[in-house]
C-alpha positions in Angstrom: -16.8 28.8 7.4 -14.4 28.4 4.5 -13.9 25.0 2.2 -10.5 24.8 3.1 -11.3 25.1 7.0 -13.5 22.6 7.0 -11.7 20.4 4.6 -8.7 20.5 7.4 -11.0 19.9 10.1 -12.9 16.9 8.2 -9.3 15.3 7.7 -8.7 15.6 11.5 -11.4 13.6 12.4 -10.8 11.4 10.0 -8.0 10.5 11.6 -9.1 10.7 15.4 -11.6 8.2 13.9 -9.2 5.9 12.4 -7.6 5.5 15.9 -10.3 2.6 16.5 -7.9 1.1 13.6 -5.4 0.6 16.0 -7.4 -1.1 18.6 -8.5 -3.9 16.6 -5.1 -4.5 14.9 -3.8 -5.1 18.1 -7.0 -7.5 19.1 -6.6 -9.6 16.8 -2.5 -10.4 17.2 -3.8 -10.7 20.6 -6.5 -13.2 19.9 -4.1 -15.5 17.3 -1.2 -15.4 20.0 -3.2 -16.8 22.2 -4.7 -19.5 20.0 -0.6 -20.5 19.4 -0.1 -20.6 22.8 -3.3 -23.0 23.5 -2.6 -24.9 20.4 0.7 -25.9 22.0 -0.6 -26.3 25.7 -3.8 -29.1 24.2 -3.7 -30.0 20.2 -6.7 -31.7 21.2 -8.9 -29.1 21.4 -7.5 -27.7 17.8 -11.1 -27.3 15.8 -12.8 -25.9 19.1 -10.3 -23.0 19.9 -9.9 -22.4 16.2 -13.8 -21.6 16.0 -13.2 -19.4 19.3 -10.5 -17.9 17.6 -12.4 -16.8 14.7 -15.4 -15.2 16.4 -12.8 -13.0 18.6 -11.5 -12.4 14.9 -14.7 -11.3 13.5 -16.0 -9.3 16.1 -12.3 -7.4 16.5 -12.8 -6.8 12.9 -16.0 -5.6 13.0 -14.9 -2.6 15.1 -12.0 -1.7 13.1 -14.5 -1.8 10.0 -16.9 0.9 11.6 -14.1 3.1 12.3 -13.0 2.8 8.9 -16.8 3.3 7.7 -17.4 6.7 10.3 -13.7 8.0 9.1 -15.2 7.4 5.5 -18.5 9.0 6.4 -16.6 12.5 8.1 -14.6 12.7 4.7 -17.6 12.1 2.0 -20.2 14.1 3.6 
């Protein structure tokens, strides 16, 4: 198979792996939207839903990071 060939076809699942990106972007504006809109419905509870809100964050981000890392590991390899 030629470099370039495969150079073309490591970029393209580079990208299709980078889709995941897209997912967790889109978690997390979900999961800080929401917090708003139960800040406003109980202030009370601020320092409880704010530590909800951050696991949500962390694991949303944790799959965006191993799209990133398999995208990383197509290219480099």
């Amino acid at each position: 198979m030629s470099t370039q060939l495969l150079l073309g076809l490591k970029a393209v699942g580079a990208g299709a792996a980078c889709s995941g990106l897209i997912g967790a972007g889109v978690g997390i504006g979900l999961i800080f939207g929401s917090l708003l809109r139960a800040y406003s419905v109980n202030p009370k509870l601020k320092n409880q839903l704010f530590a909800y809100a951050i696991l949500g964050f962390a694991l949303s981000e944790a799959i965006g990071l191993l799209a990133l890392v398999m995208a990383s590991i197509i290219l480099f390899t």
